[in-house]
C-alpha positions as CSV (number, residue, x, y, z in Angstrom):
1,X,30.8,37.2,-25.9
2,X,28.4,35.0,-23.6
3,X,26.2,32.3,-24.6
4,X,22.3,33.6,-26.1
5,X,19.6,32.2,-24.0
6,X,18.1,29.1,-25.3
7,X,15.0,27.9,-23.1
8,X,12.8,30.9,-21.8
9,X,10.1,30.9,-18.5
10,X,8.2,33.8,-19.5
11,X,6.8,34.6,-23.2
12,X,8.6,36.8,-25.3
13,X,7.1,39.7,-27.9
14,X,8.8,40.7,-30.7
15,X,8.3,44.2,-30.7
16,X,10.5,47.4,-32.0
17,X,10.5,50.4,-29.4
18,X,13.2,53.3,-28.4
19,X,14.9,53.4,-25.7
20,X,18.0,55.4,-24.5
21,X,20.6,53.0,-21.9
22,X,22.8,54.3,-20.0
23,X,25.9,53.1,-18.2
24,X,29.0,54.0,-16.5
25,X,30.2,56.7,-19.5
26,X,28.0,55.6,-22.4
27,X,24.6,56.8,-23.3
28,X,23.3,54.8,-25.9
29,X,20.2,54.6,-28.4
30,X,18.8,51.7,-29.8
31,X,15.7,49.6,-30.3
32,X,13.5,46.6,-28.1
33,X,13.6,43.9,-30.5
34,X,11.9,41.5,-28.4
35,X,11.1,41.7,-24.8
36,X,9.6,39.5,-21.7
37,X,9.1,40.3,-18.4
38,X,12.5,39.7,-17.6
39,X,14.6,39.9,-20.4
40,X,15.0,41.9,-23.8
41,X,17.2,42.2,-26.8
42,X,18.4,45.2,-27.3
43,X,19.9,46.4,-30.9
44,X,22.0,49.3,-29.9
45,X,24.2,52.2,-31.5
46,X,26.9,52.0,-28.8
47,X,28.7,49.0,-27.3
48,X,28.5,47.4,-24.0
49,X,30.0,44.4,-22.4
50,X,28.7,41.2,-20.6
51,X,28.4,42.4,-16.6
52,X,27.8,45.8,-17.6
53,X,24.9,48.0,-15.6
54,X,22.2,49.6,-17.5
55,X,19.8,52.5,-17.2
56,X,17.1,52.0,-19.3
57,X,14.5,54.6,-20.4
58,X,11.8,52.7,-22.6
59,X,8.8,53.9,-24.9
60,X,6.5,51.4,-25.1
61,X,4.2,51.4,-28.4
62,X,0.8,53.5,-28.3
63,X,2.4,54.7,-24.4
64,X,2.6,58.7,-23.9
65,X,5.1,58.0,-20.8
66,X,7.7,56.6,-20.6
67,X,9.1,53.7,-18.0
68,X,12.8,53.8,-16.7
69,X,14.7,50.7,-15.6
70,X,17.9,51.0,-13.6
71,X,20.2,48.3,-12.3
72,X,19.9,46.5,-15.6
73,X,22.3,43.3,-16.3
74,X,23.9,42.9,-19.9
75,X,23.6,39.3,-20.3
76,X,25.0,39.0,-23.8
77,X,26.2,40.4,-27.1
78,X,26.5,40.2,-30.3
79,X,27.8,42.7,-32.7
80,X,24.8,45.8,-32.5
81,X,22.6,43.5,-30.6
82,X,22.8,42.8,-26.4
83,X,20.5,40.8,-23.9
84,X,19.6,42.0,-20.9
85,X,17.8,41.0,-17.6
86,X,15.8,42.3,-16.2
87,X,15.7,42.2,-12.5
88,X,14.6,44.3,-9.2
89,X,12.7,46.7,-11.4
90,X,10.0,49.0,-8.8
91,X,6.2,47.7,-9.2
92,X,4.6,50.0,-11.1
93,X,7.3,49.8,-14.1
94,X,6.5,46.1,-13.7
95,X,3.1,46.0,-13.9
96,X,3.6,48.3,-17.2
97,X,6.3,46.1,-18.5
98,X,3.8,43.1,-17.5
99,X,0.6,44.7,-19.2
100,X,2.4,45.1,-22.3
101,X,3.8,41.8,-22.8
102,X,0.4,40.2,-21.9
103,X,-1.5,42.4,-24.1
104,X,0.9,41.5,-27.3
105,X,1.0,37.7,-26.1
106,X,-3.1,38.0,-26.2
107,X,-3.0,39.5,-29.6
108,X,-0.4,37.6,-31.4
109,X,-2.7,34.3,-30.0
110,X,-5.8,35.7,-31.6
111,X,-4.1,36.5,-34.9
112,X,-3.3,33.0,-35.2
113,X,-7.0,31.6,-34.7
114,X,-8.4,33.6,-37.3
C-alpha cells in the first residue's frame, strides 16, 4: 500500500457516481467517491495494485453520456477503496471532467453562505 495524498492543488468534490475500470485482466465496478481534476477515489469491487493502468468509463451525475479515461495511474489503496491520477486525458473529457468539478465547487460555496 502507498502513502494517501495529503496536500491537494486543485479542489476536490465529494461526489458518488459509477464507473466501470478496466485493466490488464480485471474489469471492475465501483463508485467516484470524491474527484478533482486530476485525481479520484475510487471505492471498487475488484482489486488493483499501486502502478497499475486503468480504463475508466465514468457517469457523471445528471450526464446522459458518458466520459472514458484511459491511461489511468493507481496511486494508492486501501482495502475497497484506490486513488488514481489522472493524467494525459483528451480535451474534451477534460473540459467535462473540469465543468463538473467547478460546477459542484460553485454549489457546495453557495450552500455555505446561505
Amino acid at each position: 500500500m502507498a502513502k494517501s495524498p495529503t496536500s491537494r492543488s486543485h479542489s476536490r468534490v465529494p461526489v458518488s457516481c459509477f464507473l466501470y475500470y478496466l485493466g490488464e485482466g480485471l474489469v471492475g465496478t465501483g463508485k467516484v467517491c470524491d474527484l478533482s481534476v486530476n485525481g479520484w477515489r475510487i471505492e471498487g469491487d475488484k482489486p488493483v495494485t499501486v502502478g497499475m493502468k486503468l480504463t475508466l468509463r465514468v457517469f457523471l451525475p445528471d450526464q446522459p453520456k458518458a466520459i472514458d479515461i484511459e491511461g489511468v495511474t493507481v496511486q494508492w489503496t486501501k482495502d475497497r477503496q484506490f486513488g488514481l491520477e489522472i493524467a494525459n486525458v483528451n480535451a474534451h473529457a477534460m473540459a467535462r471532467i473540469r465543468e463538473f468539478v467547478e460546477s459542484m465547487v460553485k454549489a457546495s460555496d453557495s450552500s455555505r453562505v446561505a
